[in-house]
C-alpha positions in Angstrom: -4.8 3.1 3.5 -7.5 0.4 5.4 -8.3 -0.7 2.0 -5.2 -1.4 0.6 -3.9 -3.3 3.6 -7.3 -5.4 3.7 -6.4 -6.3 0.0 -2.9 -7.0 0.9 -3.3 -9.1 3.9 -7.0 -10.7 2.6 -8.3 -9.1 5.6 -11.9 -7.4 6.4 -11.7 -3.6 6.6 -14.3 -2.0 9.1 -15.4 1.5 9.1 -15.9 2.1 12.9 -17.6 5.2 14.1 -18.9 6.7 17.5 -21.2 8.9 17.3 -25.3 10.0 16.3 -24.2 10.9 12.7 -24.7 7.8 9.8 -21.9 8.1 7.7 -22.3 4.9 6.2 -22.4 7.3 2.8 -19.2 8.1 2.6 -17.5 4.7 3.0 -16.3 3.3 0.1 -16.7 -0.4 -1.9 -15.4 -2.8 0.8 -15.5 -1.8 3.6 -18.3 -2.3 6.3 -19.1 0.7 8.1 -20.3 0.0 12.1 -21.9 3.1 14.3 -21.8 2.9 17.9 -23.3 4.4 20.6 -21.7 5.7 23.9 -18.4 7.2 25.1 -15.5 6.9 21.9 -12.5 6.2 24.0 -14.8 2.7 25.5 -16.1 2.2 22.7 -13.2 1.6 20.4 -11.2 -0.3 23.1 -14.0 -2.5 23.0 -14.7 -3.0 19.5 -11.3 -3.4 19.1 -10.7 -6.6 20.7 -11.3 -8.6 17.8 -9.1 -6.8 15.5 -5.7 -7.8 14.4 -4.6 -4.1 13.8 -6.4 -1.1 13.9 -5.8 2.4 11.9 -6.3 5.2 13.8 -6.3 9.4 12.8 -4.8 11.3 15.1 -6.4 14.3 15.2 -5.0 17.3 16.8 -8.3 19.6 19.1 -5.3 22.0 20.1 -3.2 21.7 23.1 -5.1 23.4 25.8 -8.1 21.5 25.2 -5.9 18.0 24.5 -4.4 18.9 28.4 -7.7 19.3 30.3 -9.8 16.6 28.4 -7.4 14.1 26.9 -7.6 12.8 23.2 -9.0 9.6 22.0 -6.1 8.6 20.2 -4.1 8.5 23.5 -6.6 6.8 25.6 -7.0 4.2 22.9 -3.2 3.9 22.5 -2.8 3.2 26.3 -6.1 1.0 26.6 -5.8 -1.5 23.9 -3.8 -4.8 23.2 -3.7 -4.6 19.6 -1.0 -3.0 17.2 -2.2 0.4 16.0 -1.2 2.4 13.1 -1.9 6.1 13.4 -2.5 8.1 10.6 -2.1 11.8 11.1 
């Protein structure tokens, strides 16, 4: 979906992820992968100033675990200026 809106709107299409593992394998022709380092929900907010839209999953940890420790999609949602389009 990143891809095709990138090529739609002429736009750069970033691969953002927070975390140890490199996954810079698994992103396709494109697309620029960036790892960071730190807490997700900061991180992304962060990162994300630049952007003019950002595409988000929304992944579901179950919700007992979403109650007591939050989700990143929802602090990123609340936390950011920029349109997002979540992709479940």
């Amino acid at each position: 979906m990143g891809k095709l809106l990138g090529k739609l709107f002429d736009g750069e299409v970033y691969a953002v992820h927070v975390g140890e593992d490199d996954l810079s394998a698994e992103v396709g022709e494109g697309v620029r992968y960036v790892r960071l380092s730190g807490i997700p929900e900061g991180k992304l907010v962060e990162y994300s100033k630049d952007m003019d839209l950002m595409l988000l999953g929304a992944f579901s940890k179950g919700r007992i675990k979403e109650l007591f420790l939050g989700s990143i999609t929802t602090f990123v949602m609340h936390h950011t200026n920029i349109p997002l389009l979540l992709v479940k």
